[in-house]
N, C-alpha and C positions, 0 to 999 in steps of 0.2 A: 797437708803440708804443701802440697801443688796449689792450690788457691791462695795460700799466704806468702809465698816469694814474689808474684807479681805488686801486694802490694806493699810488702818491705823494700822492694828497689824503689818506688816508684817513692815511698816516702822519702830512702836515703838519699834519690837524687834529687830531691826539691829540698832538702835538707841542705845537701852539698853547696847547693845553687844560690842556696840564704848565704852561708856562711863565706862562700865566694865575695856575693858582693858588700857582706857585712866587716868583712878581713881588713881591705883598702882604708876602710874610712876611718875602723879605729886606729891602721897604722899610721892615717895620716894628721892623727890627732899627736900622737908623740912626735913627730918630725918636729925640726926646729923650724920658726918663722926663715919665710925668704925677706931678705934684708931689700927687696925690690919687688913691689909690688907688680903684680902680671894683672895685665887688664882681665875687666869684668868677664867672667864667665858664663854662659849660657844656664840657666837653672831652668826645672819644672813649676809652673805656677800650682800653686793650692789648687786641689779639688773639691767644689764644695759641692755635696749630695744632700737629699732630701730624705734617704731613708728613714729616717725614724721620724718625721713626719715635719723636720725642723733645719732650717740650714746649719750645717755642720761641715766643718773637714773630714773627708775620706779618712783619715789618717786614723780620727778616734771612737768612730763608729764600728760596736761591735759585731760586723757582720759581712759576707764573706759580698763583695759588690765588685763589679766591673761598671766602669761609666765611660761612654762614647762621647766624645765633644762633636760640633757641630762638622767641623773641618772633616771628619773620620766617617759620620754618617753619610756625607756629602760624597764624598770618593769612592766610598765603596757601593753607594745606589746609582753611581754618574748611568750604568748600563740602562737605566730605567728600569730593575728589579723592583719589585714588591720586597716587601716586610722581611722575607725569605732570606735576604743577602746577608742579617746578620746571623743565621746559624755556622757554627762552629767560630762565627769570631769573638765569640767568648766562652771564657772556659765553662766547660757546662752545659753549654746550648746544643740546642739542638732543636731546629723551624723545618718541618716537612707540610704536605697537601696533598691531597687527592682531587683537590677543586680549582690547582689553578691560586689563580693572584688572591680568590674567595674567602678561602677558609684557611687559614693557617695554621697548624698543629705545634704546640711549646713543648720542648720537656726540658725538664733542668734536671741535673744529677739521674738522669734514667726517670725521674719518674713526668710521666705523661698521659695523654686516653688519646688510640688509635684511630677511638670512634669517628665514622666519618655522617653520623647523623645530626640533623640542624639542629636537636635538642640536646644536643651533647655537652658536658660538661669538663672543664678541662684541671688539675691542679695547679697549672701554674697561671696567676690573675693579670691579667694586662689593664693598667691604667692608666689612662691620657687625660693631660690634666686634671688630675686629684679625682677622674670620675672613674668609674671600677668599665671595661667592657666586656660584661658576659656572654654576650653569644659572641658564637666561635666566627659569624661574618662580620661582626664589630673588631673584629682584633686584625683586620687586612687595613683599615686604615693608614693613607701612601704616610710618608714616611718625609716633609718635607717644614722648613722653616721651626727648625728644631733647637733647643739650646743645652739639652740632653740627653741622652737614652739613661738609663740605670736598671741594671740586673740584679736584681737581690737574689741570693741563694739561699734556698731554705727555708723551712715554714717562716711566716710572716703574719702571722693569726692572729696575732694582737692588735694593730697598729691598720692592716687592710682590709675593706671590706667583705672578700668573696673569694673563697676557695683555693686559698695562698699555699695548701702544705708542702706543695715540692718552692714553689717562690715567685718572685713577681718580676717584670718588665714593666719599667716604667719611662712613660713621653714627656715632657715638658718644653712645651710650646716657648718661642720666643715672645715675652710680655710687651704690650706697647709701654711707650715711657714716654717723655717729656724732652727727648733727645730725638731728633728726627733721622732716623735710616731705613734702609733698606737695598735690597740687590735684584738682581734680574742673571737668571742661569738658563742660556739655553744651548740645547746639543743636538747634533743628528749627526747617524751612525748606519751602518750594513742593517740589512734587515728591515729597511723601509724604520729603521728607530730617530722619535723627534719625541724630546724634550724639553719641555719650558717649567721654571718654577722662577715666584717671582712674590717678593714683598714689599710692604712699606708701612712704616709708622710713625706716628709721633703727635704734638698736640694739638689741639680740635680746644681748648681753655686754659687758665693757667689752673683747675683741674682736672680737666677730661686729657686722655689721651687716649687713640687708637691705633690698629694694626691689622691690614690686611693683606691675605698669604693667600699663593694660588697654584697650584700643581696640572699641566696635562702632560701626558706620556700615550704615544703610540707607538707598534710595530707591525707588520704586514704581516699574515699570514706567511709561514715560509715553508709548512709541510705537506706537499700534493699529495692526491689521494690517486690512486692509481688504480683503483676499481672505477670502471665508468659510469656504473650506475650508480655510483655514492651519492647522495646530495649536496653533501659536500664536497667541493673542488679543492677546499686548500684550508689549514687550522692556523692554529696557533699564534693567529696577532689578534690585538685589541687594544682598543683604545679607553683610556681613564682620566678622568677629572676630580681635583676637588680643591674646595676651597675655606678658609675661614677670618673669620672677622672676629676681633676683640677691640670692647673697647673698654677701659682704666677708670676709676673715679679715685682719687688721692685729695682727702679731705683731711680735717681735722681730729684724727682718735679712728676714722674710718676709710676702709679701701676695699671698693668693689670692682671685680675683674666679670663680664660681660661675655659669654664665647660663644658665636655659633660659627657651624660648620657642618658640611654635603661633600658628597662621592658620587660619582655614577661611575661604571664600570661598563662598559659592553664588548665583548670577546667570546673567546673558546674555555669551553670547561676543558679541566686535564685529557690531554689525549691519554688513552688507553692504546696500547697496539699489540694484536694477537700475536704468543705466541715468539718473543723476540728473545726468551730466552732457552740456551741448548737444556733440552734434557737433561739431568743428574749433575748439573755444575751451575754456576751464575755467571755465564760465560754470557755473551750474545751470541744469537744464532747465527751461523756464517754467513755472509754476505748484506749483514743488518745494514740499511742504511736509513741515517736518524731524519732525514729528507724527505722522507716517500713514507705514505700509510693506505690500507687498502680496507673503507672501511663502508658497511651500504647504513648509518646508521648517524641521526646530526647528531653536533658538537656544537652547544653555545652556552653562555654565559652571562647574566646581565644582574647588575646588583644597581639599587638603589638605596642608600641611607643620607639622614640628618639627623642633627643633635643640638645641645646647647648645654651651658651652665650658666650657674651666677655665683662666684666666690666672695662671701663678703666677709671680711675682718673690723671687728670693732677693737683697738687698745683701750682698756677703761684698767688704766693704773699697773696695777700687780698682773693684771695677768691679759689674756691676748682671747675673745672668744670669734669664732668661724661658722659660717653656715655654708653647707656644699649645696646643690642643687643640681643636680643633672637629669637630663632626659634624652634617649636612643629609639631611634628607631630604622628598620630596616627592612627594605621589600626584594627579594633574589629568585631568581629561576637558574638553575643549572641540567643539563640537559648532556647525557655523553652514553657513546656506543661503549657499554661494557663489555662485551664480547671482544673488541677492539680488532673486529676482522669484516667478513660477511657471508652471507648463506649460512647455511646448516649441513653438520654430516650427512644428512637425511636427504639432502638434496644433489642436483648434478654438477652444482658448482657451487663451492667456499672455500675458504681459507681466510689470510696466511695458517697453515698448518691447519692443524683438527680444531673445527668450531663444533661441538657436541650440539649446541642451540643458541638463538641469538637471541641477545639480551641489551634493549634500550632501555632508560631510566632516567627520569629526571625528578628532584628536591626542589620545592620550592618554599617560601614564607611570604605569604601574602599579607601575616600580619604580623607585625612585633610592636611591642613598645617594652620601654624599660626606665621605670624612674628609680632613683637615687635621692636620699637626705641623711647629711652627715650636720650633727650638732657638734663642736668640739671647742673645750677652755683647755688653755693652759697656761703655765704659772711664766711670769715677764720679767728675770733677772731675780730667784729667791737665792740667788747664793750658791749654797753649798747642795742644796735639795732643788730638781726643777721636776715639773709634771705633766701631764695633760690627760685628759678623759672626754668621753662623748657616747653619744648617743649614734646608731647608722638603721637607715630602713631601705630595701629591695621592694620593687614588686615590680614582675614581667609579667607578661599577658603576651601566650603564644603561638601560632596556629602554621602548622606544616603539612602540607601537600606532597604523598607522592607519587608518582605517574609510572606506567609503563608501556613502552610504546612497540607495536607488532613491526622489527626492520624487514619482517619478507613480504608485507605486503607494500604496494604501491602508494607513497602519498605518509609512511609511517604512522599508519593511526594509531590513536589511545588504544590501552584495551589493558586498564589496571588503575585504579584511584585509589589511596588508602589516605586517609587522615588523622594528624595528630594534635590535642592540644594540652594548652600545661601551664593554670597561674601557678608563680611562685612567689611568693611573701617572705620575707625573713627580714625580722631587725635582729640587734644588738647593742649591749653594754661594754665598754671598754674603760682602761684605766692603765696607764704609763708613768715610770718615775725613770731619774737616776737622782743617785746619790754620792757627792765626794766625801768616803769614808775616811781618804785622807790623801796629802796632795797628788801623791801617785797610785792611788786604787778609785775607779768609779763604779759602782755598782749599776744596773739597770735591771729591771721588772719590768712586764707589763700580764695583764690579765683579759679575757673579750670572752663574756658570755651570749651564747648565736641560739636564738629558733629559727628552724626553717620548716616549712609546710611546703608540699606541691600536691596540688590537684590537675589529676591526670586523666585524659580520655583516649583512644582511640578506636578507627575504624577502617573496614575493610567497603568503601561503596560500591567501585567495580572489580570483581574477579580477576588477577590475571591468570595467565593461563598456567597449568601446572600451581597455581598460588591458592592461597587461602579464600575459600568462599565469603561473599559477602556476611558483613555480622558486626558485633556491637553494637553500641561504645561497648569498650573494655577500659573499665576507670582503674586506677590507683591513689590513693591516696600515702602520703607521708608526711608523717610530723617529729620532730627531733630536736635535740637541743643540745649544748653540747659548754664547754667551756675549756679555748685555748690558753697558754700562757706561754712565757719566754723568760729567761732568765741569763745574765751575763754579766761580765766583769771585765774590767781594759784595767792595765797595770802599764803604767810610765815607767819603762825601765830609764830614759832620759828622752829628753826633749824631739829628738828623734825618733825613735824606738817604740811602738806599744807592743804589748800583748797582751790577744783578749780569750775567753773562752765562752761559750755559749750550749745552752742546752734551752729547748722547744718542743712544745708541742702544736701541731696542725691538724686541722681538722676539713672532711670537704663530707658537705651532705647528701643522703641517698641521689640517685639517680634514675632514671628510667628509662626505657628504652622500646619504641612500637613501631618497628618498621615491620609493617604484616604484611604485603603482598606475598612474597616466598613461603609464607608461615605455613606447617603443615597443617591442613585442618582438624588435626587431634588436638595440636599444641594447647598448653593451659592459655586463661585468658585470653586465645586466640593465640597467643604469640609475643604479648606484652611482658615484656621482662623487667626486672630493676635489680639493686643491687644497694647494699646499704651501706652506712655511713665507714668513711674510712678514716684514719686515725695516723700519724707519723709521730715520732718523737725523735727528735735529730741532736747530735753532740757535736762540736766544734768546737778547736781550740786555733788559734793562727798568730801572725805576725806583721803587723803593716811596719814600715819603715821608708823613712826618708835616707838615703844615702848620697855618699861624696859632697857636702854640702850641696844638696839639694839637684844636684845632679841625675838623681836617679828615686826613683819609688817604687818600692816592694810591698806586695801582699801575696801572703803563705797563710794556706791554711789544710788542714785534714778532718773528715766527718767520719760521722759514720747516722744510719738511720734505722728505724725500723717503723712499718707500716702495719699496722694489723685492719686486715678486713679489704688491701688494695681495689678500687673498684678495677675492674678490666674487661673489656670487650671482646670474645669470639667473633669474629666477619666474614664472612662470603663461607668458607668450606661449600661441601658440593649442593645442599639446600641454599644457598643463598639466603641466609639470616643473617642477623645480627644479634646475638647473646649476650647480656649483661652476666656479670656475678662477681663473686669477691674471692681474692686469697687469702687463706690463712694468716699467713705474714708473709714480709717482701722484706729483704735486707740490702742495704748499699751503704760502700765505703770509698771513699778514694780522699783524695787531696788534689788542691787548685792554684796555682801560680799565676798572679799579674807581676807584670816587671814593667817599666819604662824606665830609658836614659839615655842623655846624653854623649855618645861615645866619644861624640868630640862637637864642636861649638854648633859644627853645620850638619850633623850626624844624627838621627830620632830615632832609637829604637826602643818599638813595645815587641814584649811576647808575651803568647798566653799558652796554661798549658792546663789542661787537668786529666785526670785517671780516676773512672768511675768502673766501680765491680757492683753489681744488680743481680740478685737470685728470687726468683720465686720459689716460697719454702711452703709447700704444701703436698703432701705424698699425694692424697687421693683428685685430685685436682685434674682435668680430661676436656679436651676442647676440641671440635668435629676439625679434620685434614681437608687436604685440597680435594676439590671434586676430580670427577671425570680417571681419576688414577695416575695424574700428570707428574704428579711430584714426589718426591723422594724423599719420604720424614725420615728422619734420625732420631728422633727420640721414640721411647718404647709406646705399645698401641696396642690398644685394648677394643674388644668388640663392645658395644652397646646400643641394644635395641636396633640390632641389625646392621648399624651403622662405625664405619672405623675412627675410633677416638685416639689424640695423643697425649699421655700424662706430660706436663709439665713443667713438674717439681724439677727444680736446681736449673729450669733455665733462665738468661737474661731476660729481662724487660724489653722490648719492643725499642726500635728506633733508638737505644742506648748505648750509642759509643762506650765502648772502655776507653777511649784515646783522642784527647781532642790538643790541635794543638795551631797557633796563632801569631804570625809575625807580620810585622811592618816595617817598614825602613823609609824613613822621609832624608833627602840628603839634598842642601839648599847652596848653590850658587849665587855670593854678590854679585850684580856685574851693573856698578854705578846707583848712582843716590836714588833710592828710592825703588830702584829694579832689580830684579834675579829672577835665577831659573831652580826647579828643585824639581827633582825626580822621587818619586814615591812608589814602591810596592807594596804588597798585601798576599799572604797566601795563608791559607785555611786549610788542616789536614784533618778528617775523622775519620777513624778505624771503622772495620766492616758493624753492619746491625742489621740486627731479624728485623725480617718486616713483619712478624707475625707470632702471635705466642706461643706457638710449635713450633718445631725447628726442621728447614729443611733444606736442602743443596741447591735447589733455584731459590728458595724467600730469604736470601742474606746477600744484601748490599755490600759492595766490596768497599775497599777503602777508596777514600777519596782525596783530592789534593786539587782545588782551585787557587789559582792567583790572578791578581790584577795588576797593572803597570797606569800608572801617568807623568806624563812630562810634562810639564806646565811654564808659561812664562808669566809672571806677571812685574806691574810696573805703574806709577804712579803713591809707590806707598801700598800696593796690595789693591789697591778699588778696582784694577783692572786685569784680566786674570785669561789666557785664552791655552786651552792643553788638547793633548791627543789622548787619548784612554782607551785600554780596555779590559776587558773583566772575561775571566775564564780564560786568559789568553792561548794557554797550552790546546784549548781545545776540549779539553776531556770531555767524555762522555759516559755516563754511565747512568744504572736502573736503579732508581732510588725508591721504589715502589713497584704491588703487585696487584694484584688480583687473583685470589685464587681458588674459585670456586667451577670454574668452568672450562679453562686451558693454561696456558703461563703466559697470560699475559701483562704486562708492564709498562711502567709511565719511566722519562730520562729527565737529565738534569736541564737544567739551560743552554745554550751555546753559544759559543765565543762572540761576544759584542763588541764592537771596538769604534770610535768616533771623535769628532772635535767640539770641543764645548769652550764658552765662552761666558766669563762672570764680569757685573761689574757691580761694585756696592756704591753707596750714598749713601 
């Protein structure tokens, strides 16, 4: 009865919240006409999105989406954030890291992978323009000369190519055209932060057009190390690049789109700091300052990647065929004091607090490649019935490196090599309709049958210490197939109004996992674990609507899911491994709120809000606890094989708010022809979340609540744009991450950025 009142209010007050802003409009449908026309009023334009693989209005597409416009992405990254800034500004979301700007971690609706290994696989699929990016350091690409963002909630198995059950993030690049613009953005701010981003397009024939886009961001180091033998003197700035080049062919029946585009990255992998959190609470240690780390062990960072596509459409009559084309690749080293302190108990001098033994470690991929081919028709105005189908093929080729390095001796030497590698193949068959069954009911279908194979090796070349003795390969092999589908319905209740309902199935294929250095040398395989295929099936029913004549636009919806076979990852505990395996089943419900409107001509407000409930439902179910005796599990604990296990039946999913919620306020001052000023805020709230699949009084993140402010003037019609900003203004600070194998140590948020930026378009 206790688990079901949080989520009957949670529906009643999103309930309420429809019916509020649905109240007004039909009352002002019966009002009599005003005999005097009031000038034009301020409306929302269409939003037109690409979900289902096709331009369409938000309004009739059945599925639960938030979408960022360019303006939105812009303001909320002015700080020079990574990818990161849009966690919790949609409902649902939810972007964490243990690597820094590197590696960024998705979850939608609770479901996510912790996993911080380069071979990790994640549910929710990130795709920039129409290409799928599966590794987890493809998905950090900055975030700049954009003409979309779009969130799809919920499997997406049909229509995307790779690993879609929890849902997808999707980029879409600004296209060149035959219209010549372009802007130049650049800022600096506290923290030694400088920003440029800058583009420009248009035509090169009267068919060729192009469009090249270009990003660099830096900040200073601003965290001293206060240990003096550290090698490090100061973390946490780095500087990033990247750029891309598209060029258009707009022919007769045909249109090829051209893209390549590079990153380099070079900085600090995540600081880790011993020890910052009090004993038996998630308090910080008294006297914590987020300025000073004290650590004998290096901190770096350095990612290289490039890529390309080639989009071509041919129209030949009735219907539209597509050929995708993409290829990724990517070279990184990461490098970080896990211990996040220095010395050893064992010795005469360490800290902060109890270092049991210290532990450096660095990931690397020396090699990746990753191609993509998507074949796809579909039907070009049949009426009452439209379609499409294709063909999609994967193959990665992957080789990971990892190291361990001795912080007590002089000069940090190696003294631990383990390697991994992993081809993965997988095509698939797909098939999508809708059908107007009648002028106010549209049905949709679609079906995607997936093989996926991986061929897996790894090894242990040098020992570390306390680690698994030299040995292998340790191979795995898996091969699987599977068949997703999706089904739904939108019902016109009028011209404004839909409601749809939807029910899905998602699918993500086995996994593996070989991080050996720590591995005991009993362990099977060395230490090589996997975890197999896992399975969702999600229900939805919601309501999009246009309100006040157009004034306002509403999307309500409520799910519910269930996962059989969840993959999930055990990490660090006091062996420092990493364990793959599956639960039984995983269940999640809540409902999700997008609103925008007008409050008044010069007034914008969006909210976002959602409420997600996540259990893992698996009685016998046991994952190793924190090492060293540091922490304070709460849930029940059982001995095995000498070692202290926590069952974790009925708790949350990792990193999954129950509470996410989302405002902005844009309010615009005329002041003369062609100028004004408008102030804009932004604040992001998510309730507390485990960092870990055991539950315990230091590994749970408190709530959180960032905001941002900008004051802007611009003038000339908009082409010229100069504001003050800043992001996280209040300051906060908190531990969004742990480690917990060896003391309580923890990584924090961002901190307050604030500076002047200046735009001008053409």
């Amino acid at each position: 009865m206790s688990r079901s009142l949080p989520r009957l209010r949670c529906r009643r007050l999103a309930l309420s919240a429809a019916l509020a802003l649905a109240l007004p409009s039909a009352l002002a449908q019966q009002a009599p006409a005003d005999t005097e026309a009031p000038p034009p009023a301020a409306t929302l334009d269409t939003v037109r999105v690409t979900a289902q693989r096709r331009v369409e209005n938000i309004h009739d597409v059945p599925v639960s989406i938030t979408a960022l416009n360019a303006e939105k992405l812009g303001i909320l990254g002015s700080g020079g954030n990574d990818i990161r800034f849009l966690s919790a500004r949609v409902p649902s979301l939810n972007i964490e890291s243990s690597f820094g700007r590197a590696f960024p971690r998705f979850y939608i609706r609770g479901l996510g992978n912790t996993d911080f290994d380069l071979n990790a696989s994640q549910p929710v699929s990130l795709v920039y323009d129409d290409v799928v990016q599966e590794s987890p350091l493809l998905k950090g690409f900055p975030v700049f000369d954009l003409q979309s963002v779009e969130v799809l909630r919920g499997p997406q198995g049909t229509l995307f190519g790779r690993n879609t059950p929890a849902g997808v993030v999707k980029f879409d690049s600004v296209r060149p055209s035959q219209d010549a613009s372009g802007y130049v953005k650049t800022a600096a701010g506290n923290l030694g932060m400088f920003n440029f981003e800058g583009a420009y397009g248009g035509p090169l024939t009267e068919r060729w057009s192009a469009r090249v886009s270009g990003l660099y961001q830096r900040k200073d180091d601003w965290v001293d190390n206060t240990y003096a033998a550290g090698p490090d003197r100061s973390t946490e700035g780095f500087d990033e690049s990247a750029a891309r080049v598209q060029f258009l062919y707009q022919g007769d029946g045909l249109e090829a789109l051209f893209n390549l585009h590079k990153r380099h990255l070079n900085g600090t992998a995540r600081l880790f700091r011993a020890n910052i959190i009090q004993q038996g609470t998630n308090d910080f240690v008294p006297g914590f300052d987020k300025d000073t780390m004290s650590t004998d062990g290096l901190n770096d960072s350095e990612l290289d990647s490039w890529g390309g596509s080639a989009r071509l459409r041919w129209q030949l009559g009735s219907v539209n065929v597509y050929a995708i084309t993409g290829y990724e690749t990517v070279d990184s080293i990461n490098r970080g004091d896990i211990d996040g302190g220095y010395g050893a108990a064992f010795l005469p001098d360490s800290g902060p607090g109890v270092i049991p033994f210290s532990s450096e470690s660095a990931d690397g991929l020396p090699h990746h490649r990753q191609w993509t081919q998507e074949f796809r028709i579909e039907s070009n105005e049949w009426g009452a019935l439209d379609w499409q189908a294709g063909l999609f093929y994967f193959d990665e080729d992957v080789r990971i490196d990892s190291f361990n390095y001795d912080s007590l001796t002089p000069g940090n030497p190696q003294a631990g090599h383990a390697v991994q590698a992993q081809r993965n193949k997988t095509w698939a068959a797909f098939a999508s309709a809708d059908y107007d069954v009648t002028e106010a009911f549209k049905l949709r279908g679609g079906v995607r049958y997936t093989q996926d194979r991986k061929d897996f090796s790894a090894s242990v070349l040098e020992a570390a210490p306390f680690g698994a003795p030299v040995g292998g390969p340790y191979p795995v092999h898996t091969d699987v197939d599977d068949v997703s589908w999706d089904l739904s319905g939108v019902y016109t209740i009028n011209p404004d109004i839909n409601l749809y309902a939807r029910v899905a199935k998602g699918f993500r294929a086995p996994s593996i996992q070989g991080r050996l250095l720590f591995a005991s040398a009993a362990a099977p395989n060395g230490g090589v674990t996997s975890a197999d295929s896992e399975k969702v099936i999600s229900y939805e029913v919601g309501i999009k609507a246009d309100l006040w004549d157009k004034r306002a636009r509403l999307g309500f919806d409520v799910f519910r899911y269930n996962v059989d076979g969840q993959q999930l990852i055990a990490v660090g505990g006091e062996s420092n491994t990493a364990r793959l395996l599956n639960a039984d089943r995983t269940i999640g419900q809540g409902a999700e709120l997008d609103l925008e409107a007008y409050v008044t001509d010069n007034l914008l407000i969006t909210l976002g809000s959602s409420f997600n409930d996540t259990e893992i439902d698996d009685p016998g179910l046991a994952v190793a606890v924190c090492g060293s005796g540091m922490c304070t599990v709460t849930d029940p604990t059982v001995t095995l094989n000498g070692g202290t296990y926590a069952l974790i039946d009925g708790n949350p999913l990792p990193q999954a708010p129950r509470w996410i919620h989302n405002l902005t306020a844009r309010w615009s001052l005329p002041m003369g022809e062609g100028a004004g000023l408008y102030v804009y805020t932004d604040w992001a709230y998510r309730s507390e979340v485990n960092f870990f699949l055991y539950q315990a009084a230091e590994f749970r993140g408190k709530a959180s609540l960032e905001g941002g402010l900008r004051i802007a003037y611009g003038w000339d019609y908009g082409d010229y744009e100069i504001a003050v900003f800043g992001r996280n203004i209040t300051d906060q600070t908190r531990i969004v991450g742990a480690i917990d194998f060896d003391n309580l140590t923890g990584f924090i948020n961002e901190p307050r950025t604030y500076g002047l930026e200046f735009t001008a378009r053409f």
